[in-house]
C-alpha positions in Angstrom: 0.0 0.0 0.0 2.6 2.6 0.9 4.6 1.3 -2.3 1.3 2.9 -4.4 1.0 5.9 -2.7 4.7 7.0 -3.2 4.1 5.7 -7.0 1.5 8.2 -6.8 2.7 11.2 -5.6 5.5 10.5 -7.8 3.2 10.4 -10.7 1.3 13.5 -9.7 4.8 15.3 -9.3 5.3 14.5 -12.6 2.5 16.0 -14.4 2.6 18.9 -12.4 6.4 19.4 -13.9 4.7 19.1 -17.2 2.0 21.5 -16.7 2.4 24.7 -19.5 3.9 27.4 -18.4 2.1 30.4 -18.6 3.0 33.6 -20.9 5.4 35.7 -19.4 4.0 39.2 -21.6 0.8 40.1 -22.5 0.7 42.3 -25.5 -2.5 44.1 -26.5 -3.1 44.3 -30.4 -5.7 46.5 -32.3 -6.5 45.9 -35.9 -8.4 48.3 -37.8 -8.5 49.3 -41.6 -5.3 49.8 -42.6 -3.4 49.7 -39.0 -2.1 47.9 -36.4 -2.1 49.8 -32.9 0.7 49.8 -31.8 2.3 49.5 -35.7 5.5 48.2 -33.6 5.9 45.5 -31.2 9.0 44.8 -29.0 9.5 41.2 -27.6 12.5 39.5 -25.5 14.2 36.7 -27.2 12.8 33.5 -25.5 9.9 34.9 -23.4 6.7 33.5 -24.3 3.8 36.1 -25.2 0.6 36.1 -25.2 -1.1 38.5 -28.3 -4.2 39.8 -27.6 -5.7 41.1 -30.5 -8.8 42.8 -31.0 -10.4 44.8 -34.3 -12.3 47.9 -33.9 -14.3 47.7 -37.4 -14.5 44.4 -39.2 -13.3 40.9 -39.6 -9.3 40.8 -40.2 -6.6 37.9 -39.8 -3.4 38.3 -37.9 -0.7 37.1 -40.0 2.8 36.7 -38.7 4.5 34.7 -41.5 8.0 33.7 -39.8 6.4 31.7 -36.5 3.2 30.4 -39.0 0.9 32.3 -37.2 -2.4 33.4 -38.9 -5.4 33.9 -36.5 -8.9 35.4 -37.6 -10.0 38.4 -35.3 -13.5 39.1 -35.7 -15.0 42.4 -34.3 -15.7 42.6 -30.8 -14.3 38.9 -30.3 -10.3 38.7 -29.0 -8.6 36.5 -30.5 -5.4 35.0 -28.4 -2.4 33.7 -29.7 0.7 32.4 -27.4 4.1 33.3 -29.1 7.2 32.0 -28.4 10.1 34.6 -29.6 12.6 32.2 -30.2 14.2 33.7 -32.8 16.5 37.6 -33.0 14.9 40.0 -36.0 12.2 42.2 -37.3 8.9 40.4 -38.5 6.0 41.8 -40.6 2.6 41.1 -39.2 -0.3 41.7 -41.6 -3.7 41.1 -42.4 -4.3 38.0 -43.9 -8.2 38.7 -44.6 -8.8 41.1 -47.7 -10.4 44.2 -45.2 -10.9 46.8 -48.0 -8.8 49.0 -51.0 -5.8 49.4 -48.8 -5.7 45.7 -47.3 -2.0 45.1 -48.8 -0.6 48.5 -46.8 -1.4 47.2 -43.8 1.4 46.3 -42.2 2.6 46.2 -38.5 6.4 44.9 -37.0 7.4 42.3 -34.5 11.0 43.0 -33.3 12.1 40.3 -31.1 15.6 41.6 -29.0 
């Protein structure tokens, strides 16, 4: 009996080590035709991130190309997307949803440090 209990503890130990580990950042992103507020994003290298990223006026898609990241965002409904900057440079985020005549100069950065 006591040789299942340890097992146990040891088990539950176990998953707890394996449990995700939250974002360190939250970052607060705004879409709107033909901008991203702010157009400029600074990130650690090797922190984890959470994006939270609304739109003010109609459906858009948050597009990061480098880290495959491409998440609709739908007025009045945040969308959240974990990032893991593992990688030194400056990224272009866009809109991957056609939003209107200037869609293709929307265009924000991601600098990770």
């Amino acid at each position: 009996m006591k040789y299942v209990f340890s097992l146990t503890l040891c088990l539950l130990a176990a998953l707890a080590g394996c449990a995700k580990k939250p974002p360190s950042e939250r970052i607060n992103i705004t879409m709107k035709k033909y901008e991203f507020i702010p157009p400029e994003v600074h990130v650690k290298r090797g922190r984890k991130v959470l994006f939270v990223i609304n739109s003010l006026d109609t459906q858009h898609g948050f597009h990061v190309d480098a880290f495959g990241i491409n998440e609709p965002v739908k007025k009045g409904l945040p969308a959240e997307v974990e990032f893991e900057s593992d990688k030194a440079g400056t990224f272009s985020m866009n809109c991957s949803i056609i939003c209107g005549a200037r869609h293709d100069d929307m265009e924000g950065r991601i600098i990770v440090e």
